[in-house]
N, C-alpha and C positions, 0 to 999 in steps of 0.2 A: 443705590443710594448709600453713602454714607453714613452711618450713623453714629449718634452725640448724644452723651450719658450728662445728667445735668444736677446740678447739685446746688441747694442755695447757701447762699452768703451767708458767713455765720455774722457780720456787720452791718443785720439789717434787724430789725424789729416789726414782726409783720404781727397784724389781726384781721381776721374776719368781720365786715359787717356786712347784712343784706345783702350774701351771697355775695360777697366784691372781697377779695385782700386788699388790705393798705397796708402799705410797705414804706416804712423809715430807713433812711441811710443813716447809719450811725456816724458815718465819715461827715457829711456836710449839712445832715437834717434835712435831704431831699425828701420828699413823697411822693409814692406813687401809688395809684388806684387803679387795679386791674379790672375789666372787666369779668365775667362769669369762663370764660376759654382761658384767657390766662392764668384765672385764679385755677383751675383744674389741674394747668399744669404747673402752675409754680406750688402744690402740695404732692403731686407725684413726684417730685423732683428732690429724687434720694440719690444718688450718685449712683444707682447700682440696674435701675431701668431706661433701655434706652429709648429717647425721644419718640423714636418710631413706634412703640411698643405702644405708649402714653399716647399718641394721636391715634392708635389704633383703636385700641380696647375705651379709652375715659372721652375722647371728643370726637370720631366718628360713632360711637354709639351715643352719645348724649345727643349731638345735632346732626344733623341730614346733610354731611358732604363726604367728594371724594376723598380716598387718604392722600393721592397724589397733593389735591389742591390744600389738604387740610397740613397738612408736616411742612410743605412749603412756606406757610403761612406762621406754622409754630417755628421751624428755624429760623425767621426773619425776626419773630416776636422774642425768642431766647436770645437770640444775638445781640439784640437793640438790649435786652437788661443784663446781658452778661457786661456789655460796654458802660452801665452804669453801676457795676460791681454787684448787681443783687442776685445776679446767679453767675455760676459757675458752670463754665463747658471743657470736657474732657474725650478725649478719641475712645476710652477706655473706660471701663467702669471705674470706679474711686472705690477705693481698698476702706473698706469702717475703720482704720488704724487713722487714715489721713484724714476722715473725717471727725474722729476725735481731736486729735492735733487740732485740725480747724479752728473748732469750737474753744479750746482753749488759750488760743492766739490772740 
């Protein structure tokens, strides 16, 4: 397996409520409402652990599935919000230098 280091969008505005993220584009003022799996992973999602690591240890210990079925299910859900800018996928860890840049971009 491949694996994909994932970092969020510094173009987004996210908050907590009732265990859910809600996530602002600051590009068009989309919203989005993660469920409780997503939200887990879109606050592990520092550039520097990878995906696999994050379905390992924070969502097959939280809920009762395989890691095969469980990362398959997280690379579909990361891919679909990386295609709406609010995260960020990388082959490679993301150096803390780029993601300061980021952030002030």
């Amino acid at each position: 397996m491949n694996d994909v280091y994932i970092s969020r969008s510094t173009a987004v505005a996210a908050r907590e409520l009732a265990g859910e993220m809600v996530i602002m584009s600051a590009v068009d003022s989309t919203l989005f409402s993660l469920n409780e799996t997503a939200s887990l992973i879109w606050q592990a999602a520092d550039g520097k652990t990878p995906l696999s690591e994050i379905v390992e240890l924070r969502i097959c210990n939280e809920f009762d599935v395989v890691l095969e079925d469980a990362y398959r299910d997280a690379m579909a859900l990361v891919e679909e919000l990386a295609g709406y800018g609010i995260l960020q996928l990388s082959d490679q860890p993301v150096a803390e230098s780029t993601l300061e840049v980021a952030k002030i971009a």
